[in-house]
Structures are given as C-alpha cells and as structure tokens.
Backbone as a chain_set.jsonl record, in Angstrom:
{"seq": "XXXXXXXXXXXXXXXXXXXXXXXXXXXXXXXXXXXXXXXXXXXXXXXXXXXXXXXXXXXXXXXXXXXXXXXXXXXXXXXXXX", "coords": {"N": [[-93.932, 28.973, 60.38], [-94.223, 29.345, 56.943], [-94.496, 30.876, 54.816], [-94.912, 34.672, 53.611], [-97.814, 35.795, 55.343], [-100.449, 37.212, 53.684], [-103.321, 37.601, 52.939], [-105.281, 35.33, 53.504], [-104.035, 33.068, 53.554], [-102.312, 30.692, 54.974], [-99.186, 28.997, 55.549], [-97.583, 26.446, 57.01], [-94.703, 24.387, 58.293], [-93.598, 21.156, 59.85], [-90.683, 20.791, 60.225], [-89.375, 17.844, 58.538], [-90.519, 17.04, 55.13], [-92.544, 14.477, 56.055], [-92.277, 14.817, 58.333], [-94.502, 16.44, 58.754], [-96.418, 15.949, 56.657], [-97.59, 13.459, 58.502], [-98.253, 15.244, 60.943], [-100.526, 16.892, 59.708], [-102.039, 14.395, 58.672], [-102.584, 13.617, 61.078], [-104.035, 15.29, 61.891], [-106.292, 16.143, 60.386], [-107.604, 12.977, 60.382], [-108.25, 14.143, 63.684], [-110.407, 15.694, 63.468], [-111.017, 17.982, 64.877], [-110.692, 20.624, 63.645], [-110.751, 21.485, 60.132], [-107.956, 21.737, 57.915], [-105.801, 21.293, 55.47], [-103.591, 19.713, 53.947], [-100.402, 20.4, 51.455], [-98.585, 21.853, 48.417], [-95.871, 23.949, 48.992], [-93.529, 26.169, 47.417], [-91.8, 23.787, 46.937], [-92.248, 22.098, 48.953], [-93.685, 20.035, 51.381], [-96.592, 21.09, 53.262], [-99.058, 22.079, 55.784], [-101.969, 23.183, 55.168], [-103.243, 26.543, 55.907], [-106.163, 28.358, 56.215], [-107.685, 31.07, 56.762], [-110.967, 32.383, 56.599], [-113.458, 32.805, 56.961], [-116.29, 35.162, 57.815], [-117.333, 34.382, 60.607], [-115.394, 33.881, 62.013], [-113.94, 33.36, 64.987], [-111.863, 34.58, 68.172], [-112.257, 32.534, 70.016], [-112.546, 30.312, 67.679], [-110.238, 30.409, 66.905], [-108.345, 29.807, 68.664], [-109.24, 27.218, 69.415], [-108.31, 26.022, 67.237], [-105.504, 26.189, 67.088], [-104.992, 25.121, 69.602], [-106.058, 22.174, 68.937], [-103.928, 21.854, 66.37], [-101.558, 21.897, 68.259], [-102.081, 19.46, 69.817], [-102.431, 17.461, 67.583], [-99.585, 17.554, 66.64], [-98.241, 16.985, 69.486], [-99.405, 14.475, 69.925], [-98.014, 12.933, 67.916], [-95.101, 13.089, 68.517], [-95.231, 11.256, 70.949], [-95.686, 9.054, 69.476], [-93.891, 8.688, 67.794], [-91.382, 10.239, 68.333], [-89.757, 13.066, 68.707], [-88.873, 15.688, 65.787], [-85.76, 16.783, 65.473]], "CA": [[-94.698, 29.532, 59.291], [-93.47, 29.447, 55.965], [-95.084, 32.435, 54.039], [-95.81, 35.744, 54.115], [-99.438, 36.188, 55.504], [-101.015, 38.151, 52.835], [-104.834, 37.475, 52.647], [-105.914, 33.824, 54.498], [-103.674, 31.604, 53.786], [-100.882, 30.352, 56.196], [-98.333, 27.956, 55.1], [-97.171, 25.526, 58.246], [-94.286, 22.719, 57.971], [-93.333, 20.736, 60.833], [-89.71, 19.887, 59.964], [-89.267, 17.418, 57.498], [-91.985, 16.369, 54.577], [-92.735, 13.37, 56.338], [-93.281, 14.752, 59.445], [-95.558, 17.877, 58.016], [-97.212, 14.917, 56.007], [-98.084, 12.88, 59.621], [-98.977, 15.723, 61.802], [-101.623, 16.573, 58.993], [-102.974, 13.765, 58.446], [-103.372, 13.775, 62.818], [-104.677, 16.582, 62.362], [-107.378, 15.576, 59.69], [-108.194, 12.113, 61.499], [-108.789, 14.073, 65.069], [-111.728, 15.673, 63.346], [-111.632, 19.116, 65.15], [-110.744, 21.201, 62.421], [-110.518, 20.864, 58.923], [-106.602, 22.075, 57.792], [-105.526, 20.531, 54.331], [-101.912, 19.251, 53.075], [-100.38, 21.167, 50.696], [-97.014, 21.699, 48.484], [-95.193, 25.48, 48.813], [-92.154, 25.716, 46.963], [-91.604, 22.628, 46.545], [-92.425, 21.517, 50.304], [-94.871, 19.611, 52.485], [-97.259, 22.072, 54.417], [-99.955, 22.637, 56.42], [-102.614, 24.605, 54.423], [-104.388, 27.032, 56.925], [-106.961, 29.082, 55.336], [-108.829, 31.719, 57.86], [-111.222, 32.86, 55.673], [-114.929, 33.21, 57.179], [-116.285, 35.848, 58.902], [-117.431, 34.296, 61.761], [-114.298, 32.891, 62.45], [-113.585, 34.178, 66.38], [-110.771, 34.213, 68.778], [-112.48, 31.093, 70.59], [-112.314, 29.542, 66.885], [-108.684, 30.191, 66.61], [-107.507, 29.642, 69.875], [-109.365, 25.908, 69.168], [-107.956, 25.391, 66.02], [-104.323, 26.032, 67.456], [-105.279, 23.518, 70.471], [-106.349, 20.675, 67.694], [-102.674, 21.658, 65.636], [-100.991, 21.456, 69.189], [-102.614, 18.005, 69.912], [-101.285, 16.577, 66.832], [-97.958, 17.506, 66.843], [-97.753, 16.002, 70.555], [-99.376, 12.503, 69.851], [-97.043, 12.354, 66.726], [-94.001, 13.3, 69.306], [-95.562, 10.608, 71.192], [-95.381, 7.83, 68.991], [-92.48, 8.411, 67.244], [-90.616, 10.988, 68.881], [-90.116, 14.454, 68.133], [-87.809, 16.11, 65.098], [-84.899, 18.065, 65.639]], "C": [[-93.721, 29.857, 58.173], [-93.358, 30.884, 55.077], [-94.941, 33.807, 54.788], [-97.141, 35.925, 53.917], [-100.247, 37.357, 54.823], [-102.591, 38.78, 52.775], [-104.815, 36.73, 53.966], [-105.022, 32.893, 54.209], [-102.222, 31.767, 54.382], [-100.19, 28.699, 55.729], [-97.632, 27.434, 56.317], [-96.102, 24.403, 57.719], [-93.409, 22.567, 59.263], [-91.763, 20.123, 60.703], [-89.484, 19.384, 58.379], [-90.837, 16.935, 56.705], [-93.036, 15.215, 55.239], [-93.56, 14.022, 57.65], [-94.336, 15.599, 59.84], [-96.608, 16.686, 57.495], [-98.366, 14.402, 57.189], [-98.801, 14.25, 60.628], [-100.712, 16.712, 60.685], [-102.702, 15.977, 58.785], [-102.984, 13.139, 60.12], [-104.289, 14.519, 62.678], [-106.414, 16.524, 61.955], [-107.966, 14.885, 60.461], [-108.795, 12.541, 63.007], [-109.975, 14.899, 64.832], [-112.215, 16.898, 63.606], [-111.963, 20.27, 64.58], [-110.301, 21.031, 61.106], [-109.096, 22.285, 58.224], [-106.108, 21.015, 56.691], [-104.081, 20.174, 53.974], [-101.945, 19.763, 52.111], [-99.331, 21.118, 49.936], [-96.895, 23.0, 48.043], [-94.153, 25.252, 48.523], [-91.126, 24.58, 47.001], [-91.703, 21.659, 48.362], [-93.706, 20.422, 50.931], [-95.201, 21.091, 53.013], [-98.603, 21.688, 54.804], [-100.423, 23.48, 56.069], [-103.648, 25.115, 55.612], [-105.042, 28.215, 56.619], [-108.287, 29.744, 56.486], [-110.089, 32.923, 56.907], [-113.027, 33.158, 55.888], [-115.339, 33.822, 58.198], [-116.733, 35.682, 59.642], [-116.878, 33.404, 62.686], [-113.943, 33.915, 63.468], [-112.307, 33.853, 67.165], [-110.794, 32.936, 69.433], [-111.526, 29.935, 69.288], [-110.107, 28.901, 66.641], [-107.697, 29.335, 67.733], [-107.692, 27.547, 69.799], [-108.719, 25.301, 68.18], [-105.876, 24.96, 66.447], [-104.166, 24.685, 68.342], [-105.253, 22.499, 69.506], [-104.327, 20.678, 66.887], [-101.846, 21.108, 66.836], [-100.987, 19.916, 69.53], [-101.63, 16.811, 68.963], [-100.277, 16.317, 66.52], [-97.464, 16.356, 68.512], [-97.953, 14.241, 70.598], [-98.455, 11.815, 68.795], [-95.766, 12.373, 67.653], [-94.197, 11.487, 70.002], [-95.414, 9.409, 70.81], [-94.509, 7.551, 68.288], [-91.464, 9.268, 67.614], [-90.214, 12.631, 68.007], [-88.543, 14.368, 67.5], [-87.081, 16.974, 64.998], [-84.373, 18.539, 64.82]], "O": [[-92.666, 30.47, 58.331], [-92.42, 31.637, 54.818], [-94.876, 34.054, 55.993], [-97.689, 36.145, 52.837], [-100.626, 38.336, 55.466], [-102.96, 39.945, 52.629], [-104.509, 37.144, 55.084], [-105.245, 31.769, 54.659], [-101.356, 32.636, 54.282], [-100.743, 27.601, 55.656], [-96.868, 28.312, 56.717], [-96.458, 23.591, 56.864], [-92.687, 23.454, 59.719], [-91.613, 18.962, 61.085], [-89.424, 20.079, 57.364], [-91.884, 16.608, 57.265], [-94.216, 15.155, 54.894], [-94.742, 13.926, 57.979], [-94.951, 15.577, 60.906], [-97.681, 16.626, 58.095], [-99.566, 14.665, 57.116], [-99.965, 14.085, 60.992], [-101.771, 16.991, 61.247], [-103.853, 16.404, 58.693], [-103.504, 12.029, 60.229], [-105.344, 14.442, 63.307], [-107.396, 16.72, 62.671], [-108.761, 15.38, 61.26], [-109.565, 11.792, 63.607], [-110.729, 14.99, 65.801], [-113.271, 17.305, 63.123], [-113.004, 20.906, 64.742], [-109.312, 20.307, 60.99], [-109.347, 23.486, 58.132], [-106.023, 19.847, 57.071], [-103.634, 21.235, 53.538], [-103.015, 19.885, 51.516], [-98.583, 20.271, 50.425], [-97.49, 23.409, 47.046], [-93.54, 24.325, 49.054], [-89.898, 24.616, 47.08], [-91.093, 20.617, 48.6], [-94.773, 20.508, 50.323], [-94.399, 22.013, 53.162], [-99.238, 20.938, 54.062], [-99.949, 24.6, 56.258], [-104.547, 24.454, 56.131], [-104.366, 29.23, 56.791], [-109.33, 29.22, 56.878], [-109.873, 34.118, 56.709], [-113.712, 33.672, 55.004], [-115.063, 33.462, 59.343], [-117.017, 36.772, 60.14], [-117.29, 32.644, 63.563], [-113.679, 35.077, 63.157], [-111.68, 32.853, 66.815], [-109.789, 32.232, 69.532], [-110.56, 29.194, 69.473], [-109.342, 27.959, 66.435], [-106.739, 28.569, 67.625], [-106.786, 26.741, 70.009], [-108.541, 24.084, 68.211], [-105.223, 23.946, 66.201], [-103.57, 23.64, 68.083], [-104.161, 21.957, 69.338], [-103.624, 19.669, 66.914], [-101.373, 19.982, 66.684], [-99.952, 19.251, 69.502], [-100.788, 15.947, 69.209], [-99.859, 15.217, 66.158], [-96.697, 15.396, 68.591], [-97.277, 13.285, 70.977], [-98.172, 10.619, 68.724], [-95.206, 11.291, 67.475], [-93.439, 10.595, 69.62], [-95.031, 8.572, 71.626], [-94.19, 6.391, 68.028], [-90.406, 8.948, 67.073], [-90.482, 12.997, 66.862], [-87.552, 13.754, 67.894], [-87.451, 18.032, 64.489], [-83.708, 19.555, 65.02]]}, "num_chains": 1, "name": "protein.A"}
C-alpha cells in the first residue's frame, strides 16, 4: 500500500509499472470485482475505493481473494517480481 488511508481510497502497486499494470488488468478481466488502474505520484496503481455502505467483511474478504488470484496467475505465467 502506497498511501495514507484517509477516506476510501487505497493506492496498491505490485512492484514495477508493468507488473501493477498486468495484475490489474487480471484483476478487471476475472470479473469479481471492479478495482481500476490508476497513476499516484507518478506510479502505476491499483485504485481501491471502499466506499458503499453495504460493503461487509464477506465483501472485503472476497475482494482480497479476487486481488490474491490475480497476482498468482500473473506469478504463474510469467513468474513473480522481486
């Protein structure tokens, strides 16, 4: 996490632009939750915006699962960034 958590929004980057870019647009394509690309000080991110109130611990706990997911099938096909 990039930011400080102020309000709703959460700033995410996986490494390098590229690979913030790809686990994104996994993330998008797998459909479960909707999590936008972004640019923070001059970066790639992961825009994550918790922002409706009947957003629950289930919701979250799913939304993490879905980010988890895409980071591993991106590991997966191209190998993970150290």
């Amino acid at each position: 996490m990039l930011n400080d958590v102020v309000f709703t929004q959460i700033s995410v980057a996986f490494g390098s632009d590229e690979r913030t870019r790809a686990v994104t647009q996994t993330l998008i394509d797998g459909g479960t939750v909707w999590m936008s690309g972004s640019t923070w000080a001059g970066r790639q991110v992961l825009r994550i915006s918790v922002s409706n109130w009947s957003t629950d611990a289930a919701d979250v706990a799913m939304s993490v699962e879905a980010v988890a997911t895409a980071v591993a099938a991106l590991d997966r096909s191209v190998g993970p960034e150290r």
